[in-house]
C-alpha positions, 0 to 999 in steps of 0.5 A: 054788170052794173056793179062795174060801170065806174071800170066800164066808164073808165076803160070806155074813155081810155078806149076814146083817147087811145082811138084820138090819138092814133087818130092824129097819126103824126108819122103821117102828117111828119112824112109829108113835112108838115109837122107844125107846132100846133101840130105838136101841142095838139100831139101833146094834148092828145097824149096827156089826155090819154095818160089821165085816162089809162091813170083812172083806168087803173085806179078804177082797177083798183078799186074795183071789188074782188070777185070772190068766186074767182079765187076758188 
């Protein structure tokens, strides 16, 4: 398992961001009307933030060693 722990690490913050994104939950805060521009740029951050995480994630998977026995 320790051969893993970059794909671990990687998933493990996609996870992170994910959760503080949903976290924000800007439908909530837009159905009460109080959807401000640092509400906004904080959705922006939140997001970006998570795009650069899934982006490692996947870049993790790709480097990721093969397991052979799978392919037999």
């Amino acid at each position: 398992m320790a051969e893993h722990h970059v794909l671990l690490d990687a998933f493990a913050d996609a996870r992170r961001t994910w959760d503080e994104l949903v976290g924000l939950q800007p439908g909530v805060v837009a159905g009460s009307g109080n959807l401000t521009e640092a509400g906004l740029v904080e959705l922006e951050r939140r997001v970006e933030a998570h795009r650069m995480a899934v982006d490692v994630l996947a870049d993790a998977l790709e480097t990721e060693p093969q397991d052979l026995s799978a392919d037999r």
